[in-house]
N, C-alpha and C positions, 0 to 999 in steps of 0.2 A: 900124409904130410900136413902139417900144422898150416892152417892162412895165417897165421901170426908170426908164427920165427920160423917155419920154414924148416925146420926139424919133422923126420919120420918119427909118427907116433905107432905106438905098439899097444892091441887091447890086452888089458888086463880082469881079470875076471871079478866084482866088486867081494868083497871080503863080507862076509855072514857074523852078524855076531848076537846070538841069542840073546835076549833078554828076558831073565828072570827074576824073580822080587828082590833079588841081593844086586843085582848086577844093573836094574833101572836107573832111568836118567838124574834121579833126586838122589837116589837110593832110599832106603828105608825109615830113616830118623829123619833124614828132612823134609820126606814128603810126610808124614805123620804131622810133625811140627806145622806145615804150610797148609795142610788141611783142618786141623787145632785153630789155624791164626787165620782162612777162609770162613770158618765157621762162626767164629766169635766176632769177627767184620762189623756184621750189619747191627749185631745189641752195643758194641763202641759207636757206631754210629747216633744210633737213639739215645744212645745216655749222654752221647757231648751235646746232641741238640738243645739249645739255651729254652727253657720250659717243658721239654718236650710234652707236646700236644694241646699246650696249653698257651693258647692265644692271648697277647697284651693288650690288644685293644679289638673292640669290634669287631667282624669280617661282613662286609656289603654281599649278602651272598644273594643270587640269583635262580632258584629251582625252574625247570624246565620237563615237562611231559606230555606224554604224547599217548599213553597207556589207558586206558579204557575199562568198562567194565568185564570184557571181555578175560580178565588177568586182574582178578582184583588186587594180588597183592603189591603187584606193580603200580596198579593205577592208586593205592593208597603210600606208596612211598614219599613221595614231593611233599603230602599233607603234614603224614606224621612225620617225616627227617626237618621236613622246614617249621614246625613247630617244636620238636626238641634241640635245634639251633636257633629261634628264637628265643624257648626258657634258657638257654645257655648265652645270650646277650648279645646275639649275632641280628643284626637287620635283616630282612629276608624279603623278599617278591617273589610269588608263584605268575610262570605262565606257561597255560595251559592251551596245547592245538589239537589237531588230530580230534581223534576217539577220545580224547580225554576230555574235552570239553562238556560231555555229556553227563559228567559226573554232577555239575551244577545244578541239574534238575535234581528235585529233590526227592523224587520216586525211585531215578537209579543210587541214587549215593544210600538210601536206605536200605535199598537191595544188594550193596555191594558190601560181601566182608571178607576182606582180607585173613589168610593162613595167619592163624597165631596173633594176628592185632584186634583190637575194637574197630566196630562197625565203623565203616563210612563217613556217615552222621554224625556218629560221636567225636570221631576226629575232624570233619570239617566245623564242628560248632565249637570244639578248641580255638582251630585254627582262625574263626572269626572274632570269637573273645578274648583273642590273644591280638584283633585286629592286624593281622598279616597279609596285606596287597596281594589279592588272585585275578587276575586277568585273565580272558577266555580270547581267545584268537573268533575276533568278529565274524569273520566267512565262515568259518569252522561252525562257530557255533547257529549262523541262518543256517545252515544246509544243513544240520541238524534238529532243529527245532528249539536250540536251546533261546530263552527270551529275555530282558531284561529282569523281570518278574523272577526268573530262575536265582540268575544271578545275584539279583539283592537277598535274596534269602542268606547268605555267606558274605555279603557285603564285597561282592566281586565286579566286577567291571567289562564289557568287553575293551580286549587289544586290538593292534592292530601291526604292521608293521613297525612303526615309529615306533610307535610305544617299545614293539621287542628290542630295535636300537639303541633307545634310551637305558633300557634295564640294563645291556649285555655294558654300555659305556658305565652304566651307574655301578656294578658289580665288580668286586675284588675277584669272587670264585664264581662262576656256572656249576650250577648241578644240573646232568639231564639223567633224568630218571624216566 
């Protein structure tokens, strides 16, 4: 008996009904067509975007690592991406915590070369002739040994907390690498 009208209900048994490539829910022509018009999506998308990939005015960007010598290809990314977003016209500020900080010593950054890039070296002494604010997270770099002396060799600075506030306010984009 139904709790709603109170009429006897009778089961019936649910009805089977195969599906195969002619007889699916689209059926065949339209699901081709809807999978044509899924696929072609996302390059309509890039083709209407006004410039596409191509920035009008400056980007405030913000590089952030924490990658060490340990990984050198990591721990050279923030140098060389924030140096070929700066030859590309972009503002840039590196800061560096962790394990990264140790790159400032100029013993490891010599030793350290990244899969497929130039040394170390050669890109931090870009990075300083291209004058590009790097900041070493101050505790980080005591408890490593890293010194001011380090640091000036790349014209870097230590940070501190503030300082990381002021960059993340001052930036359009974060990169953490």
């Amino acid at each position: 008996m139904s709790p709603f009208t109170g009429e006897t209900l009778e089961w019936r048994e649910p009805q089977r009904i195969p599906l195969t490539r002619k007889s699916s829910f689209l059926g065949p022509m339209k699901r081709r067509d809807l999978l044509r018009k899924l696929a072609v999506a996302p390059l309509i998308a890039l083709g209407s975007s006004s410039g596409a990939g191509v920035s009008k005015s400056p980007l405030k960007i913000m590089m952030k690592s924490a990658w060490g010598s340990d990984d050198p290809t990591k721990a050279a990314f923030p140098f060389l991406h924030g140096h070929a977003l700066a030859e590309a016209g972009h503002e840039v500020q590196i800061f560096l915590l962790g394990e990264a900080v140790s790159l400032m010593r100029k013993s490891v950054a010599s030793s350290v070369v990244p899969v497929g890039w130039p040394p170390l070296a050669e890109v931090l002494a870009k990075v300083a002739e291209k004058r590009i604010p790097i900041y070493a997270c101050g505790a980080c770099s005591r408890a490593r040994g890293v010194t001011e002396a380090d640091l000036s060799n790349y014209g870097a600075k230590f940070g501190n907390p503030s300082i990381f506030v002021a960059m993340v306010e001052w930036a359009d984009k974060i990169i953490t690498e």
